[in-house]
C-alpha positions as CSV (number, residue, x, y, z in Angstrom):
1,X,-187.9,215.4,10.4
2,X,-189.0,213.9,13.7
3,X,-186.4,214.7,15.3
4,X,-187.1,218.5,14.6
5,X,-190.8,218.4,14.8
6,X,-191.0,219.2,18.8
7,X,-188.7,222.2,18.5
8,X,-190.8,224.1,15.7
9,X,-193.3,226.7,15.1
10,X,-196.6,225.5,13.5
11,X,-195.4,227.7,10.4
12,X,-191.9,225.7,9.6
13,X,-193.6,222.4,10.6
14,X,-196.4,223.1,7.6
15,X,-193.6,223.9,5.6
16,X,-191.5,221.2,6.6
17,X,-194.4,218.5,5.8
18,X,-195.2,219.9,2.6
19,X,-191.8,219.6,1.5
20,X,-191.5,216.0,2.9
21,X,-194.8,215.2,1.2
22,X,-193.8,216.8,-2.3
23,X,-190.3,214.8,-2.1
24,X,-192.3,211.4,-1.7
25,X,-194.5,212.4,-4.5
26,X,-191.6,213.1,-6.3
27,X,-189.5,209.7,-5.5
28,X,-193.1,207.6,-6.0
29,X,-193.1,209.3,-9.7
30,X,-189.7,208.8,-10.5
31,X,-190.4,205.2,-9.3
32,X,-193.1,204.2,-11.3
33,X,-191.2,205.8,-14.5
34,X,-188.0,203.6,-13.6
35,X,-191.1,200.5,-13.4
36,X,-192.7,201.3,-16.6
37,X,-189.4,201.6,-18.6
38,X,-187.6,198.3,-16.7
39,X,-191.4,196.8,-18.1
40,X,-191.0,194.7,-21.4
41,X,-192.9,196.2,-24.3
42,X,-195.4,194.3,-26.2
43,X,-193.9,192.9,-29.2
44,X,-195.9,192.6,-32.5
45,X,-195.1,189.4,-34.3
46,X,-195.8,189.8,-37.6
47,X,-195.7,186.3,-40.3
48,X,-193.3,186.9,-43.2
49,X,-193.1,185.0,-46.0
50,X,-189.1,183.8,-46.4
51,X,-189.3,181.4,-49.4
């Protein structure tokens, strides 16, 4: 995108940022989802009587 940004009109470099910025959104989300399921869940421990 940098490489590009000198050569364009203000119109396609709004609309090149914008997509740029939704993308990292995007990444940052999918991210944090692969984090929270990698993420150990709480485990209830319950006593049980065996005898």
């Amino acid at each position: 995108m940098q490489i590009f940004y000198e050569d364009l009109t203000e119109d396609s470099k709004k609309q090149l940022w914008d997509i740029a910025i939704h993308e990292l959104d995007r990444a940052a989300e999918i991210i944090n989802d692969y984090l929270m399921f990698a993420k150990p869940a709480i485990e209830n421990k319950e006593m049980i009587n065996i005898w």
